[in-house]
C-alpha positions in Angstrom: 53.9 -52.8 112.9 57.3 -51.1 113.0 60.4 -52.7 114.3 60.6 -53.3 117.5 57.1 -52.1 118.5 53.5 -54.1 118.9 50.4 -52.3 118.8 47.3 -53.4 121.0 44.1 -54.0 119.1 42.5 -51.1 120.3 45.8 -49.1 119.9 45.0 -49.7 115.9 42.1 -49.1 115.7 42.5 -45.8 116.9 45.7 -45.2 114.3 43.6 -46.3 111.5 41.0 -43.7 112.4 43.3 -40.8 112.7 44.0 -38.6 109.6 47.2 -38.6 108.2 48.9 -36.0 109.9 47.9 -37.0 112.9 49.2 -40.6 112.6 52.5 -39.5 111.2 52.6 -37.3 114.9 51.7 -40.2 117.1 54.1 -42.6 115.1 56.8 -40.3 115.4 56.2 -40.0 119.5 56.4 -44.1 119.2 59.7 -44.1 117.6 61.4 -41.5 120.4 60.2 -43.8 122.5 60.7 -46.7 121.4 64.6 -45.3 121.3 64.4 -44.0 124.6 61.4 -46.4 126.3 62.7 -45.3 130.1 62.5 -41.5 129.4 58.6 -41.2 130.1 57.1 -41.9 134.0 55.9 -45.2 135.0 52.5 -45.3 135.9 51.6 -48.1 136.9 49.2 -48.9 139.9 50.4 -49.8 143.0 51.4 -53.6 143.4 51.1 -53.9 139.6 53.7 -56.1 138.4 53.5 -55.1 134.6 56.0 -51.9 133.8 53.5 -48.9 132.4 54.3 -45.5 130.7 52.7 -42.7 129.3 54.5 -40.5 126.8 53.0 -37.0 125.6 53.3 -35.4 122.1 52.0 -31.6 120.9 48.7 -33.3 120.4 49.1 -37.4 121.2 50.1 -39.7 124.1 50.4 -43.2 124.2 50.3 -45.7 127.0 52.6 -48.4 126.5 54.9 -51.1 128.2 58.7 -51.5 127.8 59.6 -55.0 126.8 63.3 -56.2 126.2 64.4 -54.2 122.7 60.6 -53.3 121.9 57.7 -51.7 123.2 54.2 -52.7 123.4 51.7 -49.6 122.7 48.3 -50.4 124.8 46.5 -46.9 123.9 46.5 -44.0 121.8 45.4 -40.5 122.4 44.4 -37.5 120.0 43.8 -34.0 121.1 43.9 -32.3 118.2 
């Protein structure tokens, strides 16, 4: 876990699968956001009352929720 960030279960699991490379990509697109959580759309559904956004990297995204001076990652995505 890095500083100010919580990973979902399933958002670990899919780290830990990942080779290197790619997991130094995806945390580096956690770290811009977690410094800038606002900067990415919110997607959530209509009537939702949780705050959700996706932010997109090269070859990653994550789906995650802002939370007062941290951010809680919910998914991870590869395309590479």
């Amino acid at each position: 876990m890095q500083c100010g960030t919580v990973f979902e279960e399933l958002a670990v699991d899919v780290l830990a699968e990942l080779p290197g490379a790619a997991r130094l990509e995806v945390l580096a697109l956690v770290d811009r956001v977690r410094h800038a959580p606002r900067a990415w759309p919110d997607v959530r559904d209509p009537g939702s009352v949780e705050e959700i956004r996706e932010a997109f990297g090269a070859r990653c995204w994550i789906q995650y929720m802002p939370h007062d001076g941290a951010i809680e990652v919910r998914e991870i995505g590869w395309a590479g």
